[in-house]
ROBA-131509 format. One line per field, with one value per residue: z, x, y negated of N, C-alpha, C, O in turn. Coordinates in nm, 2 decimals, padded with zeros to 4 digits. Layout:
ROBA-131509
n_Z = [Z, ...]
n_X = [X, ...]
n_Y = [Y, ...]
ca_Z = [Z, ...]
ca_X = [X, ...]
ca_Y = [Y, ...]
c_Z = [Z, ...]
c_X = [X, ...]
c_Y = [Y, ...]
o_Z = [Z, ...]
o_X = [X, ...]
o_Y = [Y, ...]
end
This chain:
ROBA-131509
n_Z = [01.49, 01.82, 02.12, 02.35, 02.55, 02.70, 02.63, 02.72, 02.52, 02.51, 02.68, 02.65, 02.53, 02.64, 02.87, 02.74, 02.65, 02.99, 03.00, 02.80, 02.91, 03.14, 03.08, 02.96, 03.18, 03.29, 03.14, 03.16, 03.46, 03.66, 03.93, 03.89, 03.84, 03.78, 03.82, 04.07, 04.05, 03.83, 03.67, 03.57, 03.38, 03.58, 03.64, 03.37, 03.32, 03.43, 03.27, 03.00, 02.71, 02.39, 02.05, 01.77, 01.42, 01.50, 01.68, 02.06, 02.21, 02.43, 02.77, 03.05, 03.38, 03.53, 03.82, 04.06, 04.30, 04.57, 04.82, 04.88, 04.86, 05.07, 05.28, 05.29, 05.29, 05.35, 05.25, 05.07, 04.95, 04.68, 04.64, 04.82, 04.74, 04.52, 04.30, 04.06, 04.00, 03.86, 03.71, 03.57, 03.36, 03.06, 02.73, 02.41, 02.37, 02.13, 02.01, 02.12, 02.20, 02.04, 02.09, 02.18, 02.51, 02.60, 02.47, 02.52, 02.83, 02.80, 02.73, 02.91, 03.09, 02.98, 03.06, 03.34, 03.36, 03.19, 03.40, 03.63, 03.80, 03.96, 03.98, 03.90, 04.06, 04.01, 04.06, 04.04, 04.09, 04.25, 04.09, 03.82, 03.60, 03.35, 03.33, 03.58, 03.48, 03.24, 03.36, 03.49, 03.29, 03.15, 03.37, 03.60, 03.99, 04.18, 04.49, 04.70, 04.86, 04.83, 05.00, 04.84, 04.90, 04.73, 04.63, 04.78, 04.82, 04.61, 04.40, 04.47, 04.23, 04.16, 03.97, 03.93, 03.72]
n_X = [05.95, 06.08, 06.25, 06.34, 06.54, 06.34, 06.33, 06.35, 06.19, 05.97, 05.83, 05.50, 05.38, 05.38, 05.28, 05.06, 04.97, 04.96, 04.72, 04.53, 04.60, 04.43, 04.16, 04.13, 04.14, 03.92, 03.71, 03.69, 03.61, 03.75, 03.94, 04.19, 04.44, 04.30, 04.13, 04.32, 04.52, 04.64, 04.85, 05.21, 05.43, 05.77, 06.04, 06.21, 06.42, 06.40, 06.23, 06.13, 06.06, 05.83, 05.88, 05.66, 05.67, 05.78, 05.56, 05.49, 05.41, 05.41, 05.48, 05.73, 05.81, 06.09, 06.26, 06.54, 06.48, 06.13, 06.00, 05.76, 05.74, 05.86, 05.72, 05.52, 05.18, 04.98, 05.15, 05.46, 05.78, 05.97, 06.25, 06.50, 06.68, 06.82, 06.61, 06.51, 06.18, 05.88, 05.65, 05.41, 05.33, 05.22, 05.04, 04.91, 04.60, 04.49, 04.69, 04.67, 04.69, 04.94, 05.14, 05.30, 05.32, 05.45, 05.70, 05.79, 05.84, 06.04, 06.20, 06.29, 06.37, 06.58, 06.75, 06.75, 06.90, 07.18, 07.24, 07.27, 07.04, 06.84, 06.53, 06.22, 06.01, 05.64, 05.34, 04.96, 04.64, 04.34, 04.13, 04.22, 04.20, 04.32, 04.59, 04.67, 04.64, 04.78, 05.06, 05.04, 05.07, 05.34, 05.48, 05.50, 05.47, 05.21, 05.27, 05.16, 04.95, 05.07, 05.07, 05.03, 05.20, 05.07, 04.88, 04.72, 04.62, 04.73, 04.79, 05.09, 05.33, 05.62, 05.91, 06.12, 06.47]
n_Y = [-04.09, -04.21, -04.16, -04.41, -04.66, -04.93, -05.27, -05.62, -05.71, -05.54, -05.60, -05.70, -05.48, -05.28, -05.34, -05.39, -05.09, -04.97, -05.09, -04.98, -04.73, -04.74, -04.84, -04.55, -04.39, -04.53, -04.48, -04.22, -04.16, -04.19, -04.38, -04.47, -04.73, -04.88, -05.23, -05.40, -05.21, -05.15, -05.15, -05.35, -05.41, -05.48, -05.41, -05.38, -05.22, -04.94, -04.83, -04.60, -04.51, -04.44, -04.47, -04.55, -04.59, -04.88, -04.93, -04.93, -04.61, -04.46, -04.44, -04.45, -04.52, -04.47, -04.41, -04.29, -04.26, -04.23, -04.39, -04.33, -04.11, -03.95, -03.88, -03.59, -03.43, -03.15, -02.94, -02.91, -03.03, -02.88, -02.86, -03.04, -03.22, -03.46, -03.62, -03.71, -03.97, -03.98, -04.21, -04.46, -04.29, -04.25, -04.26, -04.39, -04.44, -04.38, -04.21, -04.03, -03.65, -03.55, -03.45, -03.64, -03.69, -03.47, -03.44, -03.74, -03.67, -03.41, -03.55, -03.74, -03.52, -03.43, -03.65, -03.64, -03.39, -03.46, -03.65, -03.53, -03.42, -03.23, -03.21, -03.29, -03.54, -03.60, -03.79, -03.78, -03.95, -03.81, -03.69, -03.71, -03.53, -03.44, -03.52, -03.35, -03.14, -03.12, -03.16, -02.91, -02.74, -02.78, -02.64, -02.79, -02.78, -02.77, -02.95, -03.09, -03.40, -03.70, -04.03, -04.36, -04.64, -04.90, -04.78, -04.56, -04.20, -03.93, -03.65, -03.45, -03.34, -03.13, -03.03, -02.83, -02.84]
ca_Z = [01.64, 01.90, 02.24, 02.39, 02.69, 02.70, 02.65, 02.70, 02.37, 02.48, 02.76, 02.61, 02.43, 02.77, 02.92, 02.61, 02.68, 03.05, 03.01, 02.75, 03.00, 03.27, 03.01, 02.96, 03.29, 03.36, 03.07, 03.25, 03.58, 03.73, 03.99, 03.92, 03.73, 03.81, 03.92, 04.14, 04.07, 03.69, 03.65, 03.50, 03.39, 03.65, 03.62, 03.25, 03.28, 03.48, 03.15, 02.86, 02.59, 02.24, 01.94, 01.63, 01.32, 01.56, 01.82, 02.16, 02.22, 02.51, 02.81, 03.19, 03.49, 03.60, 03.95, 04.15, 04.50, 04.58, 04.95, 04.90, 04.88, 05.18, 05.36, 05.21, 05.34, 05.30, 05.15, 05.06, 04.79, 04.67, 04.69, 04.88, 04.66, 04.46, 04.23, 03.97, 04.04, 03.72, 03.77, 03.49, 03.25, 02.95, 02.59, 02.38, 02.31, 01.95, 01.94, 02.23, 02.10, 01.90, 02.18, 02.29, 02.66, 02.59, 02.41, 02.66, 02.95, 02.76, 02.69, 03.07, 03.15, 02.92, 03.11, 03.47, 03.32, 03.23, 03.58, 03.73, 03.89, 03.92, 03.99, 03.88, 04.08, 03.96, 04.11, 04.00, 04.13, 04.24, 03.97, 03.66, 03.56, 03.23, 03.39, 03.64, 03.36, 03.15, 03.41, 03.57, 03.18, 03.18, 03.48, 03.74, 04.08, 04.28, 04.60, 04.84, 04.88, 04.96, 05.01, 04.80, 05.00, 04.68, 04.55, 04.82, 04.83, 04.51, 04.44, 04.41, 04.16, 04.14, 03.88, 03.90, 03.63]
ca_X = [05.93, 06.19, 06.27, 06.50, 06.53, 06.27, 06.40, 06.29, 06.10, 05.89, 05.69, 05.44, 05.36, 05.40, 05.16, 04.90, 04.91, 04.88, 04.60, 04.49, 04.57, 04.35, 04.04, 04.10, 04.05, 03.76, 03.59, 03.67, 03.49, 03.89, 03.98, 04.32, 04.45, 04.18, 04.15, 04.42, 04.61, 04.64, 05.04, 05.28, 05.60, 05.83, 06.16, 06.18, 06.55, 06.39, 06.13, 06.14, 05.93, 05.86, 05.76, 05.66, 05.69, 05.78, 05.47, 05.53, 05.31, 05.39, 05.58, 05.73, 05.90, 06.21, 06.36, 06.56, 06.40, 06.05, 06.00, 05.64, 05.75, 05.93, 05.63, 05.40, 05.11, 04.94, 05.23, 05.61, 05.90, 06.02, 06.38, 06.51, 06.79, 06.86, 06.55, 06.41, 06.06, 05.81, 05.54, 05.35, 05.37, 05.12, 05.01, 04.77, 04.47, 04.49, 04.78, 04.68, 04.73, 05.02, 05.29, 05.42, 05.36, 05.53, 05.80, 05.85, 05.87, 06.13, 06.37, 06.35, 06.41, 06.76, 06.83, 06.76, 07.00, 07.29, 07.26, 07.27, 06.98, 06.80, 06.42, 06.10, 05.83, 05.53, 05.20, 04.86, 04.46, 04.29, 04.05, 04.30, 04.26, 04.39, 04.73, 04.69, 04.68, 04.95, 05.17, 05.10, 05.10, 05.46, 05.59, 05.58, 05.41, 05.14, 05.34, 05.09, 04.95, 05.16, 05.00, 05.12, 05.15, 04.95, 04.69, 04.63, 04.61, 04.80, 04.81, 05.22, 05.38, 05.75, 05.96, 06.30, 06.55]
ca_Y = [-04.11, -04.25, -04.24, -04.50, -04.74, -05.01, -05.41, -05.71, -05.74, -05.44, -05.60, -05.72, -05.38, -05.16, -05.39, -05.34, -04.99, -04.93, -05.15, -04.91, -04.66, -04.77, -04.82, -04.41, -04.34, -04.52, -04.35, -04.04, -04.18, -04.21, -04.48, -04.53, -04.82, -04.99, -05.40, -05.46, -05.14, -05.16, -05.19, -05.43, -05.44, -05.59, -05.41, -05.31, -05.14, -04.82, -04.77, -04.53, -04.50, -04.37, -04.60, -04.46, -04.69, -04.99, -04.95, -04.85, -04.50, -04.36, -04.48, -04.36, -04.57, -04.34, -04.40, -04.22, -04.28, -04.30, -04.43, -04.25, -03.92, -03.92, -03.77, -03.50, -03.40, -03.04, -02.87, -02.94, -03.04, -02.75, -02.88, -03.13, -03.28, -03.58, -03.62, -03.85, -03.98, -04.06, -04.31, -04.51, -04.22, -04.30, -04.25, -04.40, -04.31, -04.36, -04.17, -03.84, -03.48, -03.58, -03.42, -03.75, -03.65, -03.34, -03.50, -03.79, -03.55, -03.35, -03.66, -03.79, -03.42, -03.46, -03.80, -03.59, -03.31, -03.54, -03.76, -03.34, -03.43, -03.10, -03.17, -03.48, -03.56, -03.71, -03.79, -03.86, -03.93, -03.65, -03.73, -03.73, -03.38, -03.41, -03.54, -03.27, -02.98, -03.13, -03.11, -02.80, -02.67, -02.86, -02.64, -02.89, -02.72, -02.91, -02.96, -03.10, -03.48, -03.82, -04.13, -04.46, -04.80, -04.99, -04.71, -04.41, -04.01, -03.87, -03.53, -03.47, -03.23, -03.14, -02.94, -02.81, -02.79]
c_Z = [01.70, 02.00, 02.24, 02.51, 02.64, 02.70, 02.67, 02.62, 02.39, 02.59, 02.72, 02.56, 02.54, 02.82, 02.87, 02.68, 02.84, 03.07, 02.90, 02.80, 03.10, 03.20, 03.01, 03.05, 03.34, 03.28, 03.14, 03.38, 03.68, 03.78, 03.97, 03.85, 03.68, 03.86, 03.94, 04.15, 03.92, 03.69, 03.54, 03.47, 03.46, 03.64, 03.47, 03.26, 03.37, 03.37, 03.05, 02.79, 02.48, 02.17, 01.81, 01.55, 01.39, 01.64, 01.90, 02.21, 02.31, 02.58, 02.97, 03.27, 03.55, 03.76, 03.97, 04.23, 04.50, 04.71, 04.97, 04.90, 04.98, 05.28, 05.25, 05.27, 05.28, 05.20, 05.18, 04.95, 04.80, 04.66, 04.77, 04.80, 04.59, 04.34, 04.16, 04.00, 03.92, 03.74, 03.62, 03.37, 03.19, 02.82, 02.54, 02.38, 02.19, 01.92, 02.02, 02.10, 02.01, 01.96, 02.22, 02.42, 02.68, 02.57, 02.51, 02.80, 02.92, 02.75, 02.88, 03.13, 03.13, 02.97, 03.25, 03.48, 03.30, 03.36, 03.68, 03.85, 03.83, 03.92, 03.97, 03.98, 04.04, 04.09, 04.04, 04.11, 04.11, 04.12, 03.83, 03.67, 03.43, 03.24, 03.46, 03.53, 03.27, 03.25, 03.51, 03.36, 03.12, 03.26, 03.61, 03.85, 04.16, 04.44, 04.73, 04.77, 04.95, 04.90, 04.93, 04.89, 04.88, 04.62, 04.62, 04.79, 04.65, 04.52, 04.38, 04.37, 04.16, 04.07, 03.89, 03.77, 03.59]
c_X = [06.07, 06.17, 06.35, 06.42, 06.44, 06.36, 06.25, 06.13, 05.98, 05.78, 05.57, 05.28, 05.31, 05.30, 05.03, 04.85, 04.89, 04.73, 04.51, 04.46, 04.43, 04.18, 04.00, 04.04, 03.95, 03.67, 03.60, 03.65, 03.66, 03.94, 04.10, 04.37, 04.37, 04.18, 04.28, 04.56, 04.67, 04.82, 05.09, 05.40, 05.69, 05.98, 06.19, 06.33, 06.50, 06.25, 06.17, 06.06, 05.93, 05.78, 05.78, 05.59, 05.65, 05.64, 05.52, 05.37, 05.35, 05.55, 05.63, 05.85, 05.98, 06.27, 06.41, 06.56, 06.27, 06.00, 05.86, 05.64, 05.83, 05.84, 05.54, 05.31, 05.04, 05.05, 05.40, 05.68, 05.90, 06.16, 06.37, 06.63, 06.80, 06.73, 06.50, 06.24, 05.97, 05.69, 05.52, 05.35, 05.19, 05.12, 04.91, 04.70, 04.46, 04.58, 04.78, 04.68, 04.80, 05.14, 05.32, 05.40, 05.48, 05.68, 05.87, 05.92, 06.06, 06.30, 06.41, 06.40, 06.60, 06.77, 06.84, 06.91, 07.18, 07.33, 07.26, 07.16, 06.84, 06.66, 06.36, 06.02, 05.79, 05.40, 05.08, 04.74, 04.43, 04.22, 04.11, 04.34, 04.31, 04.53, 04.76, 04.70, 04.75, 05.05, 05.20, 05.14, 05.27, 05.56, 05.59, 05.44, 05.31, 05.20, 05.25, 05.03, 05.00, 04.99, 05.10, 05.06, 04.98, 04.82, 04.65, 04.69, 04.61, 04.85, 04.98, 05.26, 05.55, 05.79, 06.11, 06.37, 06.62]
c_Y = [-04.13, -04.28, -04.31, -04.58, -04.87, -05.15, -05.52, -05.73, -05.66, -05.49, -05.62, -05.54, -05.28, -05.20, -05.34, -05.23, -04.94, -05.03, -05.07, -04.78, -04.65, -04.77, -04.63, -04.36, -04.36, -04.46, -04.22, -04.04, -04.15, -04.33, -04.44, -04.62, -04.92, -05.13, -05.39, -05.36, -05.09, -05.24, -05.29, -05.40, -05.54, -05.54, -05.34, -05.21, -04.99, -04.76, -04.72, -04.54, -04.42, -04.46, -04.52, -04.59, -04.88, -04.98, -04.86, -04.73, -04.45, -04.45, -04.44, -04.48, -04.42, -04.41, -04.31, -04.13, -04.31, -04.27, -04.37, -04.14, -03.88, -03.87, -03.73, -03.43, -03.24, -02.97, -02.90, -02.94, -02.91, -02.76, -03.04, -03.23, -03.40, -03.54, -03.75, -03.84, -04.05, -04.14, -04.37, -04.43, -04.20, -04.28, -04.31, -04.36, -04.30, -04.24, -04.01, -03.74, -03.46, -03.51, -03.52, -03.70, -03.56, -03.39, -03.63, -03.72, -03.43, -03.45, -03.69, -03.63, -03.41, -03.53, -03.75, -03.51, -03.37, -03.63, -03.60, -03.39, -03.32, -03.08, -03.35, -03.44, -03.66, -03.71, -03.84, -03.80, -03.83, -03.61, -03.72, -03.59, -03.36, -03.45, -03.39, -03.14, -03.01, -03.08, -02.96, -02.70, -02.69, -02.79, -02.70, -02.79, -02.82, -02.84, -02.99, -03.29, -03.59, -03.96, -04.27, -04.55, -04.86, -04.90, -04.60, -04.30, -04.01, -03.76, -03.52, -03.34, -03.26, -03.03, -02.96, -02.78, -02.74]
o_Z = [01.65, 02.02, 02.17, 02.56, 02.53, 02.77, 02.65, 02.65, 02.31, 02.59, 02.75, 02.56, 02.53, 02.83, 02.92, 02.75, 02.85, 03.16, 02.91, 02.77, 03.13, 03.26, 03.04, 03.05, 03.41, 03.32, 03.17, 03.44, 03.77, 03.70, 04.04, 03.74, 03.59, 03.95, 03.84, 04.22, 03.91, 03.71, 03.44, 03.56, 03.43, 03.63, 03.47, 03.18, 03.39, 03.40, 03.00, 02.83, 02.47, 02.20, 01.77, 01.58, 01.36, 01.67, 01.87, 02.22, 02.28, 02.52, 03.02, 03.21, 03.60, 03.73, 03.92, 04.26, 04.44, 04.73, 05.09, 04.93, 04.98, 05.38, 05.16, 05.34, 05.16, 05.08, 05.29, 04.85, 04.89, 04.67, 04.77, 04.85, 04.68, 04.28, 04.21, 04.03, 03.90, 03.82, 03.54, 03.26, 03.24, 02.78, 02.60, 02.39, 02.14, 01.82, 02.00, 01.98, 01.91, 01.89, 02.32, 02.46, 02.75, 02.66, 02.57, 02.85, 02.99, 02.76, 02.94, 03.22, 03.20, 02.93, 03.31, 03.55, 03.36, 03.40, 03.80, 03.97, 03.72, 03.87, 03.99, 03.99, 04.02, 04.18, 03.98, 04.17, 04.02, 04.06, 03.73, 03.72, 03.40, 03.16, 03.41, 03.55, 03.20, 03.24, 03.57, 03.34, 03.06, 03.26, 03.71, 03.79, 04.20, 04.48, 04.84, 04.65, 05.07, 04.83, 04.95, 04.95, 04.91, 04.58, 04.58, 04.74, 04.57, 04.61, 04.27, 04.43, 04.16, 04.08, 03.88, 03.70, 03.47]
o_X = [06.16, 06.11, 06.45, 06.31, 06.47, 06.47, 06.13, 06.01, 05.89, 05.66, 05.49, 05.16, 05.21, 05.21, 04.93, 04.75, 04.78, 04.66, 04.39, 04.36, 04.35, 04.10, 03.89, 03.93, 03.89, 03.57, 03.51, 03.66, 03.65, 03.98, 04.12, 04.31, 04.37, 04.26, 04.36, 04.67, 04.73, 04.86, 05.02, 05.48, 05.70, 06.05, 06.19, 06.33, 06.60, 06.19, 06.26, 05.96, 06.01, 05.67, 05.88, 05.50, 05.57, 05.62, 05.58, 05.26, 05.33, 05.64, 05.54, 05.96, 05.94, 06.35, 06.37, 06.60, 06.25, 05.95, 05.82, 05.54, 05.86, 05.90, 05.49, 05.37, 05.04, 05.02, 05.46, 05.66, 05.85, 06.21, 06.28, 06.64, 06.76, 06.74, 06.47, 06.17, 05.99, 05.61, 05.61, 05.39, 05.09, 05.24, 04.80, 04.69, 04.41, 04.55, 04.85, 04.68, 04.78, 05.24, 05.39, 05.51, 05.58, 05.77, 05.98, 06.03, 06.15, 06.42, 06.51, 06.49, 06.69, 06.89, 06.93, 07.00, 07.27, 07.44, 07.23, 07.20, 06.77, 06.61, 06.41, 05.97, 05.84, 05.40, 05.10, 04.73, 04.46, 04.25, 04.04, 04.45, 04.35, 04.61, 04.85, 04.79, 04.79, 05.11, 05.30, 05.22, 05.32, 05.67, 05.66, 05.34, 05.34, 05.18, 05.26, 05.05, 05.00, 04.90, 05.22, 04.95, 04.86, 04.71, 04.56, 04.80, 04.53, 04.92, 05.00, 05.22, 05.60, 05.72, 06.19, 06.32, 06.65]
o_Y = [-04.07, -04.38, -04.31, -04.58, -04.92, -05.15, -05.51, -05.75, -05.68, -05.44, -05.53, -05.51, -05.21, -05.12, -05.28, -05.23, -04.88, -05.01, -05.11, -04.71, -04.55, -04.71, -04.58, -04.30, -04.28, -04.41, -04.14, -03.93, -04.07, -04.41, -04.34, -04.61, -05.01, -05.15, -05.38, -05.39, -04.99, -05.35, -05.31, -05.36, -05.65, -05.64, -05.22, -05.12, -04.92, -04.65, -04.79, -04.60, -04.33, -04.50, -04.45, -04.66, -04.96, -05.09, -04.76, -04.76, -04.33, -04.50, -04.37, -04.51, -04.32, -04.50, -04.21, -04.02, -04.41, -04.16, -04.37, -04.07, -03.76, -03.81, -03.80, -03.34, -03.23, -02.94, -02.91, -02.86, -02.84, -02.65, -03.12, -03.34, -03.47, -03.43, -03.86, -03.74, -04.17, -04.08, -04.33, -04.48, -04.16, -04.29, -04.30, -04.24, -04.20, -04.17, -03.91, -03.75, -03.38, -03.49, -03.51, -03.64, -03.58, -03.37, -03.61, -03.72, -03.40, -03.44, -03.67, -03.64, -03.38, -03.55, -03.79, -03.54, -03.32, -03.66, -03.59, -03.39, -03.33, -02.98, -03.46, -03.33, -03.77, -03.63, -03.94, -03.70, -03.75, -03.51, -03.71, -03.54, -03.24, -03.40, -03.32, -03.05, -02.92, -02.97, -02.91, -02.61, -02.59, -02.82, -02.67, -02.74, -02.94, -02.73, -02.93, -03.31, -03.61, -03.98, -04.27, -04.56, -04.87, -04.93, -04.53, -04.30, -04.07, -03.73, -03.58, -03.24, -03.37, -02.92, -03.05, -02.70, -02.76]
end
């Protein structure tokens, strides 16, 4: 198994899977990733991944900044500081219960750690309770509710380092 920085070569593959994504959720009766909100690859140099024996299995958009966490409703960050923000974070389904989440989470945590940037947020659908209990199992705190421009009310988690 290997993380590393996504290329070119990988869209294709990132694609596959949140579109493998998005099938999971609707088995589990979860509007997110649905129709018109089922993600693409548009900037590949803010993606990580992990591929095991050349497939990509598990993958996460890293920013910075995300212009949607700038208001939080019912709650609050728990710092205010320079944070990374994780978005399209995915595994197969062929490949769940193997640790990649775990394992992903852990590497972008070392890429937070070297950039000294001390805390992640994530978000997901109220509905994606198997997101929501990875990451509170993970550490990260449910903070409160922001709103995204393209998909709505996301419940937001954040974790310090």
């Amino acid at each position: 198994m290997k993380f590393r920085k996504a290329s070119e070569k990988d869209k294709d593959s990132i694609n596959a899977l949140y579109l493998d994504g998005s099938k999971s959720l609707e088995r589990l009766g979860v509007n997110q990733w649905q129709n018109d909100e089922l993600p693409k690859v548009e900037d590949i140099s803010k993606i990580y991944l992990i591929e095991d024996n050349k497939e990509v299995v598990a993958t996460a958009l890293l920013i910075d900044y995300d212009k949607d966490y700038d208001k939080i409703y019912e709650g609050s960050w728990i710092s205010s500081g320079k944070y990374f923000a994780v978005h399209r974070f995915v595994t197969s389904s062929l490949h769940r219960q193997k640790g990649l989440a775990s394992y992903l989470l852990e590497e972008i945590e070392k890429i937070a750690l070297k950039d000294s940037v001390k805390s992640i947020r994530i978000d997901t659908h109220e509905d994606n309770i198997p997101m929501q209990k990875f990451l509170l199992k993970s550490g990260f705190i449910k903070c409160g509710i922001v709103y995204l421009r393209k998909s709505g009310k996301r419940i937001a988690f954040e974790k310090e380092l």
